[in-house]
Every structure is written in structure tokens, then in C-alpha cells.
Backbone as numpy.savetxt, mean C-alpha at the origin, in Angstrom:
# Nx Ny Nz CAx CAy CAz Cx Cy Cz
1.79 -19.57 12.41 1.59 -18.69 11.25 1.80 -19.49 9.96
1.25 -19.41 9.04 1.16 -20.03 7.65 2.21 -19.63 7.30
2.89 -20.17 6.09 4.22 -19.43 5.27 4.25 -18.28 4.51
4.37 -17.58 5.07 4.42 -15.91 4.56 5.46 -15.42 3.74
5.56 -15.43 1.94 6.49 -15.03 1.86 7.01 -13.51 1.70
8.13 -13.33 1.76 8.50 -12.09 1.42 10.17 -11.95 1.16
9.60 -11.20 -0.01 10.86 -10.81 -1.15 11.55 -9.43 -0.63
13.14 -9.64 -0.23 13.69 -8.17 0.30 14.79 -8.21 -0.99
14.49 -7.34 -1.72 14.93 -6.10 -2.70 15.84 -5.37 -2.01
17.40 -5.21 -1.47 18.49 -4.70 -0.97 19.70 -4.49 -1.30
20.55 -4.28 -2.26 21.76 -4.35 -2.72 23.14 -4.37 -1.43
22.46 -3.63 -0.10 23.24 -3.77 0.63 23.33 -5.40 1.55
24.52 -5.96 1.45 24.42 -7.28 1.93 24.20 -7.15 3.63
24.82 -6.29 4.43 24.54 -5.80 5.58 22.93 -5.90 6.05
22.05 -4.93 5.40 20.92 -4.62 5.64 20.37 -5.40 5.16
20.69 -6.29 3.99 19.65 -7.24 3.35 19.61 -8.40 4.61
20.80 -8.86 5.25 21.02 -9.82 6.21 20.31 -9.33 7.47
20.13 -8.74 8.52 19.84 -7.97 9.55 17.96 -8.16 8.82
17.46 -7.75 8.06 16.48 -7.69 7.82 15.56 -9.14 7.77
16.52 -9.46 6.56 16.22 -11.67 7.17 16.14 -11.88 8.43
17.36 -11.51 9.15 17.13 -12.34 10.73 15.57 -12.08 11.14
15.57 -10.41 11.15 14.18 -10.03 12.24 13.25 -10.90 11.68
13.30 -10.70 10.30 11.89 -11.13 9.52 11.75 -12.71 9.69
12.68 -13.89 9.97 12.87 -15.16 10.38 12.27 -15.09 11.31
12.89 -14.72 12.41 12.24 -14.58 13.57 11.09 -14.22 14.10
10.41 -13.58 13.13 9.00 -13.57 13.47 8.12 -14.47 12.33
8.59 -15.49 11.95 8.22 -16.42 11.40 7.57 -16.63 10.05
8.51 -15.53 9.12 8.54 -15.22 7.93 9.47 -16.00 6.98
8.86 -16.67 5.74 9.94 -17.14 5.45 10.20 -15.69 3.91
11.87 -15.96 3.89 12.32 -14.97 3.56 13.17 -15.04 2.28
13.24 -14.03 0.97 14.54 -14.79 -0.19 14.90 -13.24 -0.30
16.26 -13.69 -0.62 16.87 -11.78 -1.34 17.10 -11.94 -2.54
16.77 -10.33 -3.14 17.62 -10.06 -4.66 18.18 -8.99 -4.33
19.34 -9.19 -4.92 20.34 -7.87 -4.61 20.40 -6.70 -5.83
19.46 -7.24 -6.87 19.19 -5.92 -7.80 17.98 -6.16 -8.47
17.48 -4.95 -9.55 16.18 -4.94 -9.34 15.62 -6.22 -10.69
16.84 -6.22 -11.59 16.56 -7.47 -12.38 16.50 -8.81 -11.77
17.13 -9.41 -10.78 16.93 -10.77 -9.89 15.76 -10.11 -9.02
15.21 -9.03 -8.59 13.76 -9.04 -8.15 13.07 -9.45 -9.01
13.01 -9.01 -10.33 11.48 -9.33 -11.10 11.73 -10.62 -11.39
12.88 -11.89 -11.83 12.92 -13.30 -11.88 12.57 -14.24 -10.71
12.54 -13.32 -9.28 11.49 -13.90 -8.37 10.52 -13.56 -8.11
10.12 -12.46 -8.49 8.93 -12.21 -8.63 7.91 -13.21 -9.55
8.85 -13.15 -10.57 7.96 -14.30 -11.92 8.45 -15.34 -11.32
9.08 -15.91 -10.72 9.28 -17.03 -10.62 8.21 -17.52 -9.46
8.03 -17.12 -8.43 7.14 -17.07 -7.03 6.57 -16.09 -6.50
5.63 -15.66 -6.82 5.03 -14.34 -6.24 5.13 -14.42 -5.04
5.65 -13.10 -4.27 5.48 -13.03 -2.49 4.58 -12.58 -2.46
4.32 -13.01 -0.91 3.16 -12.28 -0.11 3.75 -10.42 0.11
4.67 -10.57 0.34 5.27 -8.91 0.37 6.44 -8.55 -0.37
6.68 -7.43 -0.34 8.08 -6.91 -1.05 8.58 -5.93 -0.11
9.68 -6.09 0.27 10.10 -5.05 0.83 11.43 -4.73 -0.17
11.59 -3.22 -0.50 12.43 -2.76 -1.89 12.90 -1.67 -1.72
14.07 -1.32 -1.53 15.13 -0.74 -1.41 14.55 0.12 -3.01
14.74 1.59 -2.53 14.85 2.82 -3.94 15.89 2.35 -4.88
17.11 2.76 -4.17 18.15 2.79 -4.76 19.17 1.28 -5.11
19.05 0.36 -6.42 19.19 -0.54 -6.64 20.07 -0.39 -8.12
21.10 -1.04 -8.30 21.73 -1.01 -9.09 21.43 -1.67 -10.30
21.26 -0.61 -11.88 20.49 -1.18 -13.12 18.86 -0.47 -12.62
18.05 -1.65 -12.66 16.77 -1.68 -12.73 16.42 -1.06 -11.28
16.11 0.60 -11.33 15.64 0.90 -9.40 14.41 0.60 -9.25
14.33 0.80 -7.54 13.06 0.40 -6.84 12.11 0.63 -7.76
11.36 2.17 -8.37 10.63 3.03 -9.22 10.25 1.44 -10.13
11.20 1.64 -10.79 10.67 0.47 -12.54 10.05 -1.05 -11.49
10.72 -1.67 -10.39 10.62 -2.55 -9.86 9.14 -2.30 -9.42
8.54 -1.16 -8.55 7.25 -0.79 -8.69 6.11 -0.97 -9.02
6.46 -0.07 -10.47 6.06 -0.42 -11.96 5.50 -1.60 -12.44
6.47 -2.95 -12.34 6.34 -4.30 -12.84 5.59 -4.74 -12.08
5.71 -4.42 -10.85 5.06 -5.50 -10.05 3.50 -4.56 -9.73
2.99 -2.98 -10.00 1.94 -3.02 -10.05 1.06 -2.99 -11.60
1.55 -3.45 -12.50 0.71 -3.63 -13.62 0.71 -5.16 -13.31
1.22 -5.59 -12.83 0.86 -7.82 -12.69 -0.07 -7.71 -11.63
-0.55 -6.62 -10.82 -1.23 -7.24 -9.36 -1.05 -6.16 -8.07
-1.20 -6.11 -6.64 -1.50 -5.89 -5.97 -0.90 -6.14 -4.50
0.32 -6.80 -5.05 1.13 -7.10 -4.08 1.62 -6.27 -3.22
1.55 -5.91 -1.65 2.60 -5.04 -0.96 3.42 -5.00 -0.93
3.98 -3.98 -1.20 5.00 -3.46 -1.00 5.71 -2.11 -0.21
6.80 -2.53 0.51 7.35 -1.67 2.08 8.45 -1.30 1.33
8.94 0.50 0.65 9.80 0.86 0.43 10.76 1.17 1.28
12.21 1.18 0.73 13.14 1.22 2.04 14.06 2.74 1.33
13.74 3.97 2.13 14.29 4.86 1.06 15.66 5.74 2.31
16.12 6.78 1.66 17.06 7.22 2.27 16.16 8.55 2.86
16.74 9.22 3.68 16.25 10.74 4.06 16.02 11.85 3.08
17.05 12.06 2.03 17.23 12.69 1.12 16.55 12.26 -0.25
15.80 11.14 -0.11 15.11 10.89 -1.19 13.40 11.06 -1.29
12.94 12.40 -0.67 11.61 12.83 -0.80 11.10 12.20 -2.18
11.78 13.19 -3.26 11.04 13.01 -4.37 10.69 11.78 -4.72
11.71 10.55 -4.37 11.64 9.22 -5.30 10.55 8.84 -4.34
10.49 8.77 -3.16 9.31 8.53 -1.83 8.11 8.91 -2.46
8.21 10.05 -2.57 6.03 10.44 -3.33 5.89 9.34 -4.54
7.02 9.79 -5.73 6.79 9.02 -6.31 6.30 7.16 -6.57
7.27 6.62 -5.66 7.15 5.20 -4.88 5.39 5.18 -4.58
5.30 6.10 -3.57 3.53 6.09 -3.00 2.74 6.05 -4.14
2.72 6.94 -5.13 2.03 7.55 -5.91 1.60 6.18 -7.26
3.05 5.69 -7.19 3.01 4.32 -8.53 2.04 3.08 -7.68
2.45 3.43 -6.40 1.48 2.48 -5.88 1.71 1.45 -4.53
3.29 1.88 -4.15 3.69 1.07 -2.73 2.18 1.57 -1.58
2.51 0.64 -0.48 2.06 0.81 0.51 2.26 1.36 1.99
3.66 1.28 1.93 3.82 2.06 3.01 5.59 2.29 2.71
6.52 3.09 3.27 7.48 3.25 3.20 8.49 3.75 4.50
9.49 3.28 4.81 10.43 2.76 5.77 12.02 3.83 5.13
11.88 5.06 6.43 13.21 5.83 6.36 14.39 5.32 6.84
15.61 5.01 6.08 17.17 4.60 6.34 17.84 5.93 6.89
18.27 5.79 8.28 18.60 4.28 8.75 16.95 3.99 9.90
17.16 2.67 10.37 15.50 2.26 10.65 15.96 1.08 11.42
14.70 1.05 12.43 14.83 0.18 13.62 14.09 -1.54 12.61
15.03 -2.29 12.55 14.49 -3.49 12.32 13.22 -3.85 12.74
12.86 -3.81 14.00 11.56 -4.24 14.89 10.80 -3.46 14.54
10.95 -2.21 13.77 9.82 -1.17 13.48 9.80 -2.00 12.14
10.47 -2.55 11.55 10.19 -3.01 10.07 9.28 -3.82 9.70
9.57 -4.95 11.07 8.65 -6.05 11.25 7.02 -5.76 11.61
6.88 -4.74 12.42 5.93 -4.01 12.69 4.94 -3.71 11.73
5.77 -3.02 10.38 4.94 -2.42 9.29 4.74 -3.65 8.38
5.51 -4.48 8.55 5.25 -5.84 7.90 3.89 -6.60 8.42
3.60 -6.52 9.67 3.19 -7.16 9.84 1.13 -6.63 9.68
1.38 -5.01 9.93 0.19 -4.30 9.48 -0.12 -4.17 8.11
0.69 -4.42 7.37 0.39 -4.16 5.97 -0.04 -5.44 5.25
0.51 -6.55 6.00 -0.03 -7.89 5.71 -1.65 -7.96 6.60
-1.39 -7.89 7.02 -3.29 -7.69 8.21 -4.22 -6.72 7.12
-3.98 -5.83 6.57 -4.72 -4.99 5.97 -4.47 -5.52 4.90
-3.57 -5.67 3.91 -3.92 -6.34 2.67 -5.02 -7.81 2.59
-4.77 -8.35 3.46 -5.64 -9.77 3.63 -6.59 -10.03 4.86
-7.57 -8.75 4.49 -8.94 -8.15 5.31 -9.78 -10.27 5.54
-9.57 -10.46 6.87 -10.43 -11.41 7.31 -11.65 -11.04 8.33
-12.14 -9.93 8.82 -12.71 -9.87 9.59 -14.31 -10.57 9.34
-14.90 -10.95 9.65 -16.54 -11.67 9.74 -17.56 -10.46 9.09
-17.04 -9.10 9.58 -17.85 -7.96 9.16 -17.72 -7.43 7.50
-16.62 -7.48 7.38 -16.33 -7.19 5.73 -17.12 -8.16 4.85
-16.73 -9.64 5.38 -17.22 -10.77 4.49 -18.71 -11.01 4.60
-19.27 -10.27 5.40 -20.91 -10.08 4.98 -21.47 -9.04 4.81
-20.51 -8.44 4.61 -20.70 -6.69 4.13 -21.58 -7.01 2.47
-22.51 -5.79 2.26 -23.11 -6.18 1.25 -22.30 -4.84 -0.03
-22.05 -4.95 -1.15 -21.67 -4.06 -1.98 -22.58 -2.49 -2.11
-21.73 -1.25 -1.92 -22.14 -0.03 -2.02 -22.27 0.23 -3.33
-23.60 0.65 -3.40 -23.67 1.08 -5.23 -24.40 2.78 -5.07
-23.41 3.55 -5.61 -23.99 4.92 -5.75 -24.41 5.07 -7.09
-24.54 6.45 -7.82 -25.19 6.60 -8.95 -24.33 6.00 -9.93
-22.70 6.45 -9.69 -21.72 6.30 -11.01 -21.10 4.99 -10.15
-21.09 4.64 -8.88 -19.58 3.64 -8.32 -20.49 2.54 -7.44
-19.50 1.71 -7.63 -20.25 0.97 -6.88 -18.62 -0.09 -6.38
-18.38 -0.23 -5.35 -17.64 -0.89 -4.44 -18.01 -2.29 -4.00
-17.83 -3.29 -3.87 -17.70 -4.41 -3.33 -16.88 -5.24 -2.41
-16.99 -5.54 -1.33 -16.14 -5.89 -0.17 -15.38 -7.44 -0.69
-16.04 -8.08 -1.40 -16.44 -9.61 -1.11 -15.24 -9.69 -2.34
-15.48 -9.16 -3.35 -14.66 -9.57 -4.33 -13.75 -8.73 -4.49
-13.59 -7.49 -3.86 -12.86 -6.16 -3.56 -12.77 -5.36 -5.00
-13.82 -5.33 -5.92 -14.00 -4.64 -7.22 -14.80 -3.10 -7.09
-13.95 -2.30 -7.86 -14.36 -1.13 -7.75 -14.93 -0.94 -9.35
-16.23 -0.12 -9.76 -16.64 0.13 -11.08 -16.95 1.14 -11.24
-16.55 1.97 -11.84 -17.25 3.42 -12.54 -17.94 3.33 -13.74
-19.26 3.29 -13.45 -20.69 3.71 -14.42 -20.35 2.47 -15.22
-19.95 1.16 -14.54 -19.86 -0.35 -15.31 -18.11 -0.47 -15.66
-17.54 0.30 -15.75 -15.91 0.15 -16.17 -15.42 -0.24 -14.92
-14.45 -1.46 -14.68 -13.53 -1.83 -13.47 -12.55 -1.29 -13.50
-12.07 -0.73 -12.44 -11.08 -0.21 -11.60 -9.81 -0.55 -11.14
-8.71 -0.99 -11.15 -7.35 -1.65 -10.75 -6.85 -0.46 -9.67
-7.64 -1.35 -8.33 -7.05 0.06 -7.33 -6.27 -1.53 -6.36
-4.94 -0.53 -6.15 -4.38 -1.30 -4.84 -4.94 -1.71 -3.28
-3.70 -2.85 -2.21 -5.21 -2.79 -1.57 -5.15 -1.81 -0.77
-4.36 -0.95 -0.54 -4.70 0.42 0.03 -5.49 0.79 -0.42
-5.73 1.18 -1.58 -6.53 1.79 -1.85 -7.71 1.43 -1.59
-8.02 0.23 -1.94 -9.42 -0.27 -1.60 -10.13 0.46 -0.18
-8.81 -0.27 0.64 -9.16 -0.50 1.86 -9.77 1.40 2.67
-8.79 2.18 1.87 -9.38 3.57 1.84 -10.44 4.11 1.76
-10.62 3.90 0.45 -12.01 3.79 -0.09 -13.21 3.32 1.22
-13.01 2.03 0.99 -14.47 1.45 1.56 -14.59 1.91 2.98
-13.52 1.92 3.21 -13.82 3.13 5.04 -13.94 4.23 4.66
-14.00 5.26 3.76 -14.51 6.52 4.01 -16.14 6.02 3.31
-16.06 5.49 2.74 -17.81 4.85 1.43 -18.92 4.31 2.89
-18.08 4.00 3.40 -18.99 3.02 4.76 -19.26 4.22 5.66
-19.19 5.48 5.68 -19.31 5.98 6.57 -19.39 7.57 5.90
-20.39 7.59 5.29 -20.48 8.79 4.56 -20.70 9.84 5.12
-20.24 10.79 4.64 -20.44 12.49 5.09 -19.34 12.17 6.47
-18.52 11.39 6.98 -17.78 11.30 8.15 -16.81 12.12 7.87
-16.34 13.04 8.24 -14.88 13.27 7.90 -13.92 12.54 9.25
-12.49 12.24 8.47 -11.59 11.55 9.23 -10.59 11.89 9.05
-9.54 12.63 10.34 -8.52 13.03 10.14 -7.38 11.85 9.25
-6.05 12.55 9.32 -5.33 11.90 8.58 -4.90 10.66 9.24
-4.90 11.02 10.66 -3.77 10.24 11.66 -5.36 8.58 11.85
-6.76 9.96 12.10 -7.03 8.05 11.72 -7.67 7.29 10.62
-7.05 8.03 9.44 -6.90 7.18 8.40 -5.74 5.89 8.28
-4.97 6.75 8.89 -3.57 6.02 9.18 -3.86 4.94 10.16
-4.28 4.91 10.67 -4.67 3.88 12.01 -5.43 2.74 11.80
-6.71 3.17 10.94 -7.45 2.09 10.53 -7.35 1.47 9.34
-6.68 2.37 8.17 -6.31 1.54 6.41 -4.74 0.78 7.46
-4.00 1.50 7.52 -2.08 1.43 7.82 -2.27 0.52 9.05
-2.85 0.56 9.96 -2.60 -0.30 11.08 -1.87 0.76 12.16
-1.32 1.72 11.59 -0.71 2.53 12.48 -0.58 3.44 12.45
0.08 4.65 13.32 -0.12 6.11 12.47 1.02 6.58 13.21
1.74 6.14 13.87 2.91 6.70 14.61 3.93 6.73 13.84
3.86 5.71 13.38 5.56 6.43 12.10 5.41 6.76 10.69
3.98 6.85 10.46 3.92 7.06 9.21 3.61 8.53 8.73
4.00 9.12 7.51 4.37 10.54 7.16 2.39 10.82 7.02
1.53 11.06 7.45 0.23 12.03 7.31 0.34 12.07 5.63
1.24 12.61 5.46 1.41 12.49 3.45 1.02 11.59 2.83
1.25 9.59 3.11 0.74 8.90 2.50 -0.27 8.48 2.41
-1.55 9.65 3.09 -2.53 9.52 2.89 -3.52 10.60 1.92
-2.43 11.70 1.61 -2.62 12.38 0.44 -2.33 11.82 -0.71
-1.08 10.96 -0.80 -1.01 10.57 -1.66 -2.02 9.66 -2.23
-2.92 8.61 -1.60 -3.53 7.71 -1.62 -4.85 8.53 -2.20
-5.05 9.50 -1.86 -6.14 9.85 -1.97 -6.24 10.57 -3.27
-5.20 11.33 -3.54 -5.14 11.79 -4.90 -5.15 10.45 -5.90
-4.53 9.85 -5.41 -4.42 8.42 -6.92 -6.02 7.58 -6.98
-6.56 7.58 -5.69 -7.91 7.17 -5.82 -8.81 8.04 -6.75
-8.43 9.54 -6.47 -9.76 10.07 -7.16 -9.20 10.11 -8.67
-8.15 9.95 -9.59 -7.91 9.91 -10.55 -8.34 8.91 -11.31
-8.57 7.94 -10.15 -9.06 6.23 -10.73 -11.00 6.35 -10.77
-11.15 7.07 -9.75 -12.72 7.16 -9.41 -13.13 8.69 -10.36
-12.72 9.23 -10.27 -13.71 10.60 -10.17 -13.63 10.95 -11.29
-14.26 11.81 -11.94 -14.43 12.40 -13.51 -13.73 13.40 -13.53
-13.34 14.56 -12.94 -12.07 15.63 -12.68 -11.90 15.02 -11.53
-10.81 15.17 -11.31 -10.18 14.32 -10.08 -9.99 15.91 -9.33
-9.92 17.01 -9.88 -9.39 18.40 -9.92 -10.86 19.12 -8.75
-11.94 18.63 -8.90 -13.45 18.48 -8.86 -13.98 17.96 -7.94
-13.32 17.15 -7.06 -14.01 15.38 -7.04 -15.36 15.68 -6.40
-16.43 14.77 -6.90 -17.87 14.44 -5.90 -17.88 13.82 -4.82
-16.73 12.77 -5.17 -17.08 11.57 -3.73 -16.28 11.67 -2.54
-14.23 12.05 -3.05 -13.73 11.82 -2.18 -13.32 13.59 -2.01
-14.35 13.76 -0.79 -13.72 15.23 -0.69 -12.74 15.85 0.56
-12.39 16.96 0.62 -11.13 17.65 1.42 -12.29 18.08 2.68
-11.66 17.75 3.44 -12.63 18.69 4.90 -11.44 20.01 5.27
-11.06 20.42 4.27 -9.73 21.86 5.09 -9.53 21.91 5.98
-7.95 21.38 6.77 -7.62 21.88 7.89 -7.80 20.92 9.01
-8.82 19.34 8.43 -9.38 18.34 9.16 -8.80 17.01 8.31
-9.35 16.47 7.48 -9.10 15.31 6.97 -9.71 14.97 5.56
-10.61 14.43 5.30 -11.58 13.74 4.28 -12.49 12.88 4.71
-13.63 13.35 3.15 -14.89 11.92 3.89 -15.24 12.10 2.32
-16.18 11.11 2.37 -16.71 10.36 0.90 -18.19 11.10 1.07
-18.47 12.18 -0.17 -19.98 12.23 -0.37 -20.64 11.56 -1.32
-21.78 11.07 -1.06 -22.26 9.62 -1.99 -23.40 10.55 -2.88
């Protein structure tokens, strides 16, 4: 495996340690910040390949940590939240993480989501890379350079999002439940909440659609899933 990095965001020294080991061990190399101001000085200092980020961080929380790191870019990021923290969780999804990890949590499940969220952020398949760009009336999508445009304006969508997108765009009028949305953007769908794919989908059409309230492209199948009408 190439050198993979990834930044764990943990204030707890316990969990921040336990999390290194697994993540060593599967041949990650690994740095900690124990609050959310020494996250963003490695962040600027070395961008990771991932973030995994603890909500609750003393000073600067997960939320602002978020924030910084999605107005610079596109980086994943694996929130690490408590049970009782629904609200800060949507929110987390909504600013723009990628997937998120309930405390307390099986290490090996950690590595797991680490390791799908890295596979899907850094799409190599032969089929994508000769995929030719979808151009509808107002949007037009591109695999190759992963740019999204509305009626000529570019788009700053995460790579979830992308990766959302161009599987429902590739397969129009399809509808697709939630679980295999989850399967084919997420890599997985067994531990993940069905929700973070509402969430995803609402923040897409706010970025794409002219009422997002409305949408043309990314629509609701009630009771089933979603599909993209072109």
C-alpha cells in the first residue's frame, strides 16, 4: 500500500492510541491532534489523505474543524460522535463529512470505513476514466476531472457528493433505494444510518437545483429511494 495519510482529531489519549494501533496495522501511516487548533496546523502543515475527528474537542470543535477543512478542499473525513449527539451528527453530514462512526465503536469497524471511504474518494476504476462527461440542458457532470457546472457556473461538491451524483446521472429515471446508495457511493450499508443519504442529497440539490424545495433532477421516489431525471 502507498503511504496513506491520516490525521486522528481525538482529545481522548485512550481512543486516540487504540485507533493508531488498528490504523498502523493496516498499513496506515498515522499523526494525532488532541484539539481542534493543532488539527488545522496539520492540516496546513500536511494535508491527509483522511481525517478522522472526534465532535467534541476542546476550544475549536469537530463542526468549525469541518468548516476549515471544507472551504480548502475535499478531504474525507470519518466523524467520531457520541450517541447523544444527533444534532451535531446531521450537522457534521450536512457541512460536509463523509461518513460518521458512533462512540463507543469497534476499532476494526473503523478501519473498515476507512478503508471504503478512501476507495470511493480516489475512484480508479478503467470505467469512470473513459467515461465521457454528461451534459443536460442546465448541468453537465464530468468523471475525468470530477467538475460539476450549472448553466456554465462550477460547483464545489464533495467527493460524496460527486460520487452520488454521477451514479444516479448514469442511470437515469433508475430509482435506488437508500441501502443501495449506501453500498455503491459508501462502500457499505450495514452500519451506516439510511439518513446520510438524505443528507447528501439535500446538500446536492441546494448546490444543483434552482429550488432545491422543487428539484428537476434529483428526485424522491416515496417510500423507495431516488433517481436523477435528466
Amino acid at each position: 500500500m502507498p503511504d496513506v495519510s491520516i490525521l486522528v482529531v481525538e482529545d481522548e489519549p485512550a481512543v486516540a492510541e487504540v485507533v493508531s494501533l488498528y490504523l498502523r496495522r493496516a498499513g496506515y501511516s498515522v499523526r494525532v491532534a488532541n484539539t481542534g487548533q493543532a488539527a488545522l496546523r496539520e492540516i496546513d502543515h500536511q494535508p491527509p489523505a483522511l481525517i478522522i475527528l472526534d465532535l467534541m474537542l476542546p476550544g475549536l470543535d469537530g463542526l468549525a474543524v469541518t468548516r476549515y477543512v471544507r472551504e480548502r478542499g475535499d478531504t474525507p473525513i470519518i466523524m467520531l460522535t457520541a450517541r447523544s449527539q444527533e444534532t451535531d451528527r446531521i450537522a457534521g453530514l450536512e457541512m460536509g463529512a463523509d461518513d460518521y462512526v458512533t462512540k463507543p465503536f469497534s476499532p476494526q469497524e473503523l478501519v473498515s470505513r476507512v478503508r471504503a471511504v478512501l476507495r470511493r474518494a480516489r475512484p480508479s476504476g478503467a470505467s469512470e476514466v473513459n467515461e465521457r462527461a454528461l451534459t443536460f440542458d442546465d448541468l453537465s457532470i464530468d468523471p475525468q476531472t470530477r467538475l460539476v457546472t450549472v448553466r456554465g457556473a462550477e460547483k464545489t461538491l464533495t467527493a460524496k457528493e460527486f460520487d452520488l451524483l454521477w451514479l444516479l446521472a448514469r442511470h437515469p429515471r433508475q430509482v435506488f433505494t437508500r441501502d443501495q446508495l449506501l453500498e455503491r457511493v459508501w462502500g457499505m450499508a450495514k452500519y451506516i444510518d439510511p439518513g446520510t443519504v438524505t443528507v447528501h442529497v439535500r446538500r446536492l440539490r441546494e448546490k444543483i437545483e434552482d429550488d432545491p424545495s422543487n428539484p428537476q433532477h434529483l428526485q424522491t421516489a416515496w417510500g423507495v429511494g431516488y433517481k436523477f431525471e435528466p
